[in-house]
C-alpha positions in Angstrom: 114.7 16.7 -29.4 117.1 19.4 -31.1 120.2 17.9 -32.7 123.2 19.6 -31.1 125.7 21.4 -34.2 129.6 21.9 -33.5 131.3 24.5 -34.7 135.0 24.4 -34.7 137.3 27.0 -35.7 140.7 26.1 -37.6 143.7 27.9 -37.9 144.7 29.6 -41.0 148.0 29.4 -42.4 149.5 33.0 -41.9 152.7 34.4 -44.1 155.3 36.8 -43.6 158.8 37.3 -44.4 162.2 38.1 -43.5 163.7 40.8 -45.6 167.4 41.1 -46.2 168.5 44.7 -46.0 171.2 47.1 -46.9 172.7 50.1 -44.9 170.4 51.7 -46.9 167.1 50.6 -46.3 166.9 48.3 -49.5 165.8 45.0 -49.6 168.2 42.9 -51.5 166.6 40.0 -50.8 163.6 37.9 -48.4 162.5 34.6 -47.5 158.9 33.7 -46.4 158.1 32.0 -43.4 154.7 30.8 -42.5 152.2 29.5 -39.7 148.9 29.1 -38.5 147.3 31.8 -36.1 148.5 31.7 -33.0 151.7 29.4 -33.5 155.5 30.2 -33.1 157.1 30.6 -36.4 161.5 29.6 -35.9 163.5 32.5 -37.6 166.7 31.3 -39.1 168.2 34.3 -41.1 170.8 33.2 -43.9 172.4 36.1 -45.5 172.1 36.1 -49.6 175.4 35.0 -51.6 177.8 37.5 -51.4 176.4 39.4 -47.9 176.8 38.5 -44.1 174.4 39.7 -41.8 175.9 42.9 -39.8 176.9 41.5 -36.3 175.3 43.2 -32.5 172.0 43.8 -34.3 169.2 41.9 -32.1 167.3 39.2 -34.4 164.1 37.6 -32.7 164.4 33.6 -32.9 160.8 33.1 -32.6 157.5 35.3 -34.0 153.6 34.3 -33.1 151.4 34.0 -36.3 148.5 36.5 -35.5 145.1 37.1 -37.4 146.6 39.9 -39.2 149.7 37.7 -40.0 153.4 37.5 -39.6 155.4 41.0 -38.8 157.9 41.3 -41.5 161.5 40.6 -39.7 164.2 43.2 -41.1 167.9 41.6 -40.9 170.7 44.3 -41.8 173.6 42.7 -44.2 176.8 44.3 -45.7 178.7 43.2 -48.0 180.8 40.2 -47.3 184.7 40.0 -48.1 187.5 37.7 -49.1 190.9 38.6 -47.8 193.7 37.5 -49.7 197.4 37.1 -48.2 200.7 36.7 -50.3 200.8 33.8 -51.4 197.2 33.3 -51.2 195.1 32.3 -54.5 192.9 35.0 -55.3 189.1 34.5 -56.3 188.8 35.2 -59.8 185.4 34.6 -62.4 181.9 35.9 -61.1 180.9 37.1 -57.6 178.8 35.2 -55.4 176.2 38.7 -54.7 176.2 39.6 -58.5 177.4 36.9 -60.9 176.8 39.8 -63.6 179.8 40.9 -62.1 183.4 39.8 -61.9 186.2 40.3 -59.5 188.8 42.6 -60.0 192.1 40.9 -60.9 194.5 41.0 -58.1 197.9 43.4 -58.4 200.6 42.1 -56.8 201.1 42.0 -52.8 204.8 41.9 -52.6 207.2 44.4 -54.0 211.0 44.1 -52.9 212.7 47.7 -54.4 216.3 47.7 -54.7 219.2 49.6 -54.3 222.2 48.8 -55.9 225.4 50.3 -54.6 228.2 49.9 -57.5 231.9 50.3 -56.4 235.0 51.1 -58.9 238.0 49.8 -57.0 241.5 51.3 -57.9 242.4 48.0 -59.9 239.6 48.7 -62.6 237.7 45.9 -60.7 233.8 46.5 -59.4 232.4 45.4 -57.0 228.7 45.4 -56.7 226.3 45.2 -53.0 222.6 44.5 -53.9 220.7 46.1 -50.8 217.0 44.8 -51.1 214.1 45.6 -48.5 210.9 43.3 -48.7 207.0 45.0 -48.7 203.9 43.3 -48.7 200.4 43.7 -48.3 197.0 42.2 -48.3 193.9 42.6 -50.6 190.1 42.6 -49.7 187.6 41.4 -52.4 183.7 42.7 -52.3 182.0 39.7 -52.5 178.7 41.4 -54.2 181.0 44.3 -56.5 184.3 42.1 -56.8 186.2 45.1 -56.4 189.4 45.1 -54.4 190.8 47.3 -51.5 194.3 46.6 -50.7 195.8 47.3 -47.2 199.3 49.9 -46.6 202.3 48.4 -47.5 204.2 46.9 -44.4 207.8 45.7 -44.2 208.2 41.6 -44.0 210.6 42.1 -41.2 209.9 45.1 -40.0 212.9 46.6 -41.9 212.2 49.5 -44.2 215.6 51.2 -44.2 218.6 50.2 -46.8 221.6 49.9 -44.7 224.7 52.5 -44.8 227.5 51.6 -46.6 231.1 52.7 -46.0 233.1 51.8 -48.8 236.4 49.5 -47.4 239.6 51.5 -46.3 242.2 50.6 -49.7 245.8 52.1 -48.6 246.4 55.3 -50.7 243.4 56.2 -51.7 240.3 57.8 -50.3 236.4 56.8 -51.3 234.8 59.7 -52.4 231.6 59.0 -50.6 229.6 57.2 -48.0 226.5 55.3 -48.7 223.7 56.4 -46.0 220.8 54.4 -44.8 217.6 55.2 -46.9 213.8 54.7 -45.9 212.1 52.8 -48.6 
């Protein structure tokens, strides 16, 4: 009698990876993923420090492990920000994409110009009427470049005017002027 031989085949492991890419084209970073021919390999895309992965771009969850192994998955990523309000702490010291490089530091966010309208009264007395109209603004850190972009200015209260002045009617004597309302 013949003695009967079995031959079974095993998977191989297969290996691809997912590659982290710029607007560009360039791959900033990649992870490897793995599986044996013919299996479902999970994708799970995390961005590298410093990036976010560009939103509305269609990522597969799942690829099958062939005999000629795992199709590279491209996942877009842009830069990823920090935006800082007044009163906010801004990030300072290495950048998360590039610790060779540190952020910026921040210029100020609030600016409150003044006018100051000084009267000389017919007594020798002076009065003084401090008009002051508050700005601010935001700024937006590059989490790979630490450069900052900072928004327009915009009025606290939506008042960006310095208010007329007319001086006080004193009996016997005229003001020479009037003070008009100014547009920061």
């Amino acid at each position: 009698k013949l003695a009967d031989v079995t031959i079974d085949y095993e998977a191989i492991e297969q290996t691809g990876k997912v590659s982290y890419q710029d607007e560009a084209g360039n791959e900033v970073s990649s992870t490897s993923i793995s599986g044996k021919t013919g299996s479902t390999v999970k994708i799970a895309p995390i961005a590298p420090a410093g990036w976010k992965i560009v939103p509305g771009q269609v990522i597969p969850e799942t690829v099958v492990a062939t005999a000629e192994g795992i199709s590279t998955v491209v996942v877009k990523i842009e830069h990823d920000t920090i935006t800082v309000k007044p009163g906010e702490t801004a990030p300072s010291g290495p950048v998360p994409g590039d610790s060779s490089k540190n952020y910026e530091e921040m210029a100020r966010l609030i600016s409150q110009p003044t006018r100051t309208i000084i009267i000389a009264k017919p007594d020798g007395s002076q009065q003084i009427i401090t008009q002051t109209v508050e700005f601010t603004r935001t700024a937006t850190f590059d989490e790979v470049t630490g450069k900052i972009t900072y928004s327009n200015w915009i009025a606290s209260t939506g008042q960006d005017t310095w208010a007329a002045y007319t001086p006080e009617v004193v009996p016997g004597y005229t003001a020479d002027k009037a003070v008009d309302a100014q547009t920061v």
